[in-house]
C-alpha atoms as one frame of an Amber mdcrd trajectory, in Angstrom:
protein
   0.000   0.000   0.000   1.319   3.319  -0.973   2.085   5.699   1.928   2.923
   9.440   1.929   6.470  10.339   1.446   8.375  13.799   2.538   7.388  16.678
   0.157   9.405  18.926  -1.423   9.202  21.972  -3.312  10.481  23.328  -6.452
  10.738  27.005  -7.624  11.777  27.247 -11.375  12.593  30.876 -12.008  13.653
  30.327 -16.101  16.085  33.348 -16.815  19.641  33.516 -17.704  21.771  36.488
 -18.500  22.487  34.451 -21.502  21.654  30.743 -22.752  24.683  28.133 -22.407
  25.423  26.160 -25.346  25.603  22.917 -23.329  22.108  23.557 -21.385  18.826
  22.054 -22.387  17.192  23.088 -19.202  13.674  25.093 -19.864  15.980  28.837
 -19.589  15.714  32.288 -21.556  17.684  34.683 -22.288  16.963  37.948 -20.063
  15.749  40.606 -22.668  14.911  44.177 -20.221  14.192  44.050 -16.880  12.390
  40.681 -15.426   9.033  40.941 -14.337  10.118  39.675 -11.064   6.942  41.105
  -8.824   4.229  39.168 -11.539   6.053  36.132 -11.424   6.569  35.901  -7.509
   2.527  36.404  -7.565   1.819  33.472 -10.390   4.090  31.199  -8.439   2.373
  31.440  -5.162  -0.973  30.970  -6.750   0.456  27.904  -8.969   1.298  26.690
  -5.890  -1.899  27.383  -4.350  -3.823  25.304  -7.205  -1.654  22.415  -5.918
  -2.894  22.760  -2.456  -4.758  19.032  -2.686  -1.482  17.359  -3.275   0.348
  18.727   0.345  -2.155  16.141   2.246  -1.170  17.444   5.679   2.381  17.269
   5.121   4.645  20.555   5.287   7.561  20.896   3.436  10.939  19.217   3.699
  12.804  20.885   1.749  13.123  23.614  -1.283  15.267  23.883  -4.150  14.685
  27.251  -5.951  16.334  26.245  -9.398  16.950  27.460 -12.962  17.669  29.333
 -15.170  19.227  31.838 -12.704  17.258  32.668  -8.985  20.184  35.050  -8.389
  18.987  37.192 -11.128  15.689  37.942  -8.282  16.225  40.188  -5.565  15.971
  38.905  -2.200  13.514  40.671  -1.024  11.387  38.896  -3.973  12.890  34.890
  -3.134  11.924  36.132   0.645   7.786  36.853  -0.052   8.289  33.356  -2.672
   9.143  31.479   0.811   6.989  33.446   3.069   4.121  32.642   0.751   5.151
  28.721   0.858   5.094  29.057   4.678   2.075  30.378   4.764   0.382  28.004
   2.673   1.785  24.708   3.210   4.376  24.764   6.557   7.855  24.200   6.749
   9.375  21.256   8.706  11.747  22.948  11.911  14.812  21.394   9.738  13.862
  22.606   6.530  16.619  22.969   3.995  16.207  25.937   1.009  18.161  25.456
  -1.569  18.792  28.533  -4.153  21.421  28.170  -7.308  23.441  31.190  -8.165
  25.854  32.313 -10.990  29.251  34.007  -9.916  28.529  36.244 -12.826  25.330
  37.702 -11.716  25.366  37.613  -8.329  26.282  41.002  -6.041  28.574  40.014
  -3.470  27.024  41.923  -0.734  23.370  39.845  -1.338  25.229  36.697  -0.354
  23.934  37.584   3.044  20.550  39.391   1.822  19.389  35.418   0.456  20.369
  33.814   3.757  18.359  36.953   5.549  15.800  35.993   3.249  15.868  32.279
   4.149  17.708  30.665   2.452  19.685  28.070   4.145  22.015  26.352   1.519
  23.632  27.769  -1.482  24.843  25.700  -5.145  26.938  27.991  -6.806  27.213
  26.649 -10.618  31.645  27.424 -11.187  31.419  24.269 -14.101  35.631  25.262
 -14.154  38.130  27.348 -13.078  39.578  27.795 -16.305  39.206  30.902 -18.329
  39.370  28.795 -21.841  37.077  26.444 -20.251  34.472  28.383 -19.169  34.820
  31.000 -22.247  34.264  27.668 -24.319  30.819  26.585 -21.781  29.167  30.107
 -22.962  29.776  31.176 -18.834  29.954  34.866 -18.039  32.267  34.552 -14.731
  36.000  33.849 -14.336  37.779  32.154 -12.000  38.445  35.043  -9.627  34.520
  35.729  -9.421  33.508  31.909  -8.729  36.668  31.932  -5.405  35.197  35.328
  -4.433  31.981  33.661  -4.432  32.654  30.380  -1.971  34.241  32.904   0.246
  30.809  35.013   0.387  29.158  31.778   0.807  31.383  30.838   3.447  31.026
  33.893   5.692  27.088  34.663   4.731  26.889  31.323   7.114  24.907  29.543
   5.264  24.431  26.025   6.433  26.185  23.750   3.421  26.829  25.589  -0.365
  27.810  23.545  -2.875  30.263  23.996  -6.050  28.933  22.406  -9.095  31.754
  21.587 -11.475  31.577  19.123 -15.362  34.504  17.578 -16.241  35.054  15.951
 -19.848  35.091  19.306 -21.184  36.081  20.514 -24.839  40.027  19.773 -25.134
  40.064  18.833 -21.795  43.438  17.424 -20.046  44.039  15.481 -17.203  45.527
  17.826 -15.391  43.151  20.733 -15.873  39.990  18.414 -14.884  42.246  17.823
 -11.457  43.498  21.353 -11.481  39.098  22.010 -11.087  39.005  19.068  -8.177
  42.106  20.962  -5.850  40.940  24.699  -6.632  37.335  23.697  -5.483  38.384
  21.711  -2.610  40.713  24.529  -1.370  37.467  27.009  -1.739  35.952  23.832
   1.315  32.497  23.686   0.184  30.620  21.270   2.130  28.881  19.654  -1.114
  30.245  19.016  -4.790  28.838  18.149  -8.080  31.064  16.691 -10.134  29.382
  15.168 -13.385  30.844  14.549 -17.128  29.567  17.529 -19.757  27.280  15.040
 -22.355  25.884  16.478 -25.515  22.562  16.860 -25.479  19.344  17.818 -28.400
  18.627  20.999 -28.629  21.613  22.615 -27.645  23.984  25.015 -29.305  26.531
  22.301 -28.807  24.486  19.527 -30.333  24.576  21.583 -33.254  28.161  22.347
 -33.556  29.535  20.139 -31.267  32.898  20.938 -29.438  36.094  18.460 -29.402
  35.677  16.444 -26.271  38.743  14.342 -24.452  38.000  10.333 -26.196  36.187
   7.505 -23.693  39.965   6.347 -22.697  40.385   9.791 -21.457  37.459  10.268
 -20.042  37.380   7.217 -17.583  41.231   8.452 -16.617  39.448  11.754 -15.178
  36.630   9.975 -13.824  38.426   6.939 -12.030  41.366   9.644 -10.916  38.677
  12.319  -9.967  37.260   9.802  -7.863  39.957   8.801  -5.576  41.328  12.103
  -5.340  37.558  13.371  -4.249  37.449  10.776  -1.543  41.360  11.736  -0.213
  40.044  15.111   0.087  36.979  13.606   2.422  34.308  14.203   0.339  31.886
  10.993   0.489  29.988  10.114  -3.070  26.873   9.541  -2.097  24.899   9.592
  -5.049  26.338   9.145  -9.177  27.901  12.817  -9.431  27.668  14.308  -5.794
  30.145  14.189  -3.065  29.854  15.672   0.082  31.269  15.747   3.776  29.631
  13.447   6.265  26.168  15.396   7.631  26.237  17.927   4.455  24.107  15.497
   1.945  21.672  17.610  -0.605  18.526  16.446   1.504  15.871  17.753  -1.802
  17.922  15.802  -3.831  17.623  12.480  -1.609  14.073  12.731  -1.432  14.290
  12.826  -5.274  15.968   9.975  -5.537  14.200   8.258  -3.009  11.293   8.820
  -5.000   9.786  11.049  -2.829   7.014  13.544  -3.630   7.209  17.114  -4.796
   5.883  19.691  -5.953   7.255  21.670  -8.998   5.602  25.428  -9.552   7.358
  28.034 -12.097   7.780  27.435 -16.362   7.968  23.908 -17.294   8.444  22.938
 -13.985   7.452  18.983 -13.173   6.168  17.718 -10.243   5.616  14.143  -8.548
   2.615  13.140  -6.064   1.563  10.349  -4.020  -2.202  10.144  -3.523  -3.396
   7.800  -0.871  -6.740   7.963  -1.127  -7.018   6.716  -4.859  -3.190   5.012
  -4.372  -2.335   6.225  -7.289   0.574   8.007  -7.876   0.715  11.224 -10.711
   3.534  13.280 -12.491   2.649  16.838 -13.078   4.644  19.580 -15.730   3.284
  23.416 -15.633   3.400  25.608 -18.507   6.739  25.613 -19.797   7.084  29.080
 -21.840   7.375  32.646 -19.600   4.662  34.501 -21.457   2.235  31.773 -21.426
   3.227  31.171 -17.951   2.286  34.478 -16.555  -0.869  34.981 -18.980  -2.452
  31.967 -17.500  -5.296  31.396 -14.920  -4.708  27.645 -14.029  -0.275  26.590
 -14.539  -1.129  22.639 -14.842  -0.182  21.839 -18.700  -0.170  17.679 -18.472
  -1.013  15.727 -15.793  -0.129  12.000 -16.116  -0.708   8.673 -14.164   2.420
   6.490 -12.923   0.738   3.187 -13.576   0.952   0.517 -11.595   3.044  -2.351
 -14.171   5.714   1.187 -14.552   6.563   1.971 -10.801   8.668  -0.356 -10.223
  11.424   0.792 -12.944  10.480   4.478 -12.163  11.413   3.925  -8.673  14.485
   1.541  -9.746  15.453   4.511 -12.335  15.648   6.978  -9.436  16.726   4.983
  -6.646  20.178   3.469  -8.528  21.449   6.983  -8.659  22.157   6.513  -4.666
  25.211   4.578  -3.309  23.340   3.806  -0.118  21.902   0.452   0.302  18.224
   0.509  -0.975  15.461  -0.881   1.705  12.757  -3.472   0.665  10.527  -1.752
   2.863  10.862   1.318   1.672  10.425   0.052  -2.132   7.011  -1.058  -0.946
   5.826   2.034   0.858   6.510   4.365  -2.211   5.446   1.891  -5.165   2.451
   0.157  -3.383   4.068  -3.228  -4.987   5.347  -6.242  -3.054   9.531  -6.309
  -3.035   9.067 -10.320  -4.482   8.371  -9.134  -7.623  11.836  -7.959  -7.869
  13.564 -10.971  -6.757  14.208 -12.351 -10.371  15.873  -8.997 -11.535  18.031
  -8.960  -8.443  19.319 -12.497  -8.703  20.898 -11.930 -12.433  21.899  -8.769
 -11.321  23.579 -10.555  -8.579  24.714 -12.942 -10.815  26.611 -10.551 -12.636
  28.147  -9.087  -9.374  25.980  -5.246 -10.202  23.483  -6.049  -6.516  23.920
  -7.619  -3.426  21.298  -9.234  -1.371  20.732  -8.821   1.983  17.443  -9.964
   3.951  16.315  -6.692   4.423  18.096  -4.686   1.523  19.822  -4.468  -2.194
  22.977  -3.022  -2.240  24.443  -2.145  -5.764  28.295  -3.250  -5.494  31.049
  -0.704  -6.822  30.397  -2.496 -10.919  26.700  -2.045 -10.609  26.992   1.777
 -10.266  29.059   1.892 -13.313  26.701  -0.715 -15.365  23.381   1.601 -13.991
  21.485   0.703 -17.564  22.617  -2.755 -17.848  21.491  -2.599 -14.364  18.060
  -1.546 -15.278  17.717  -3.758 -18.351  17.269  -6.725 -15.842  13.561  -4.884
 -14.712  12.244  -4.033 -18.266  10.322  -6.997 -19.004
């Protein structure tokens, strides 16, 4: 029987200065001056229209996401979260998460966003190289993105993270570690560290860049990883690392195939419902102007069926290196852990799972073999 997971919340504010050429997130380029007061209002009554899906829960945690947030003021991000308290509740713990941009963020608000509420920063560096992040389309340099993890640092927010890609265009060794020791020296609690991949719709599908070859690539990776864990940061999940206690907690509940719910342009959401045990994916109306023109946000709403929960939750929950409960596949499917016994044997078999009474573990090969992993549950 399906019970009711933590809920989250996520705020997609979708402006850039300027559009990446790697990003195929749902961003725009800022043309004049953002209608920042009309959007803070159709948020807060997009997420009043979801009111039915809260079910007595309040919020565990927030991840205001983009695009760029920094490009709001904080007195704006402030009456976004006031207006979520208000409505739904915060749990006493709660963690806010808010990305930023070295490029577009005035040092001095580093400490208007916490004063605003924000508890927990990600800071999107992608390199300290000046080729390398002239070549990403960024509009920092490396002396903005160290003056940045300083602010963080004495703003006192709880945990900021650094989000660095490695594998980028003509790429060496050295300069992917060169990323590693100049962010670790910066101490952020949290890092992202994940491979640049090519995707549709880009600037860089399009025209793609040279990128180092697969032998190259699984040098920085394999490297990357050692050196991350020598410098104490724990992987925890397929590209973030992070000191013991300073885990992305929105993210978890993501992966743990939690519930949220998304408000802003395109943003998606996922709900448990326990009364119909069903469980439904929302996605809000992805372009700005349609966005704010509308009356009701909800542009497709669409059921999880039953026979597909099991790889959705498979899909999500393989991201994590911790071990994965049966009990807690039950409680968030609705579906009996036997029915993936079969899977887990050959996957066991092939030495990608461990079994345990209680819990799967995937072993050091399975979280490198994630789809061959997965192909085991397709049937």
């Amino acid at each position: 029987m399906l019970t009711l997971p933590p809920l989250s919340l996520y705020i997609h504010i979708p402006w850039c200065v300027q559009k990446c050429p790697y990003c195929d997130f749902n961003s725009h380029g800022q043309n004049g001056e953002l209608p920042q007061q009309a959007y803070v209002d159709a948020l807060l009554e997009d997420l009043r229209q979801d009111a039915d899906y809260v079910q007595g829960r309040k919020l565990h945690s927030i991840f205001i996401g983009g695009g760029t947030p920094s490009l709001f003021d904080a007195k704006q991000i402030q009456a976004i979260l006031e207006g979520a308290k208000a409505q739904i509740g915060f749990e006493g713990d709660i963690e806010i998460t808010m990305e930023a941009n070295p490029g577009t963020l005035e040092h001095d608000d580093f400490a208007a966003y916490r004063a605003a509420g924000v508890t927990r920063l990600s800071i999107g560096v992608q390199s300290f190289s000046s080729d390398k992040l002239n070549l990403l389309g960024r509009i920092h340099d490396k002396s903005e993105a160290e003056i940045a993890a300083a602010k963080a640092q004495a703003a006192n927010y709880n945990s900021f993270n650094l989000d660095l890609m490695h594998g980028l265009p003509n790429q060496s060794f050295e300069e992917a570690m060169a990323d590693i020791e100049t962010a670790a020296d910066l101490a952020p609690p949290h890092l992202s560290w994940y491979q640049l991949t090519i995707e549709p719709n880009t600037l860089f599908h399009s025209k793609p860049p040279q990128l180092p070859d697969d032998e190259a690539l699984w040098h920085i990776y394999e490297q990357g990883q050692q050196r991350l864990a020598q410098l104490g940061y724990q992987q925890y999940e397929i590209s973030a690392y992070a000191k013991p206690g300073y885990q992305c907690q929105h993210n978890l509940n993501y992966w743990q195939f939690g519930d949220y719910i998304g408000i802003g342009c395109g943003a998606h959401g996922k709900i448990t419902l326990t009364e119909s045990q069903q469980i439904v994916r929302t996605v809000k109306i992805k372009h700005p102007k349609g966005y704010l023109a509308a009356d009701q946000y909800l542009f497709e709403k669409t059921e999880v069926l039953e026979e597909d929960r099991a790889l959705e939750y498979l899909m999500n929950r393989f991201r994590l290196m911790s071990p994965i409960p049966k009990t807690e596949f039950e409680v968030r499917t609705g579906l009996s852990a036997d029915m993936l016994t079969l899977g887990m044997e050959k996957a066991a078999d092939r030495g990608l799972v461990a079994i345990a009474e209680k819990h799967w573990q995937l072993t050091p090969k399975g979280t490198m073999f994630v789809n061959e992993l997965l192909s085991y549950f397709c049937d």
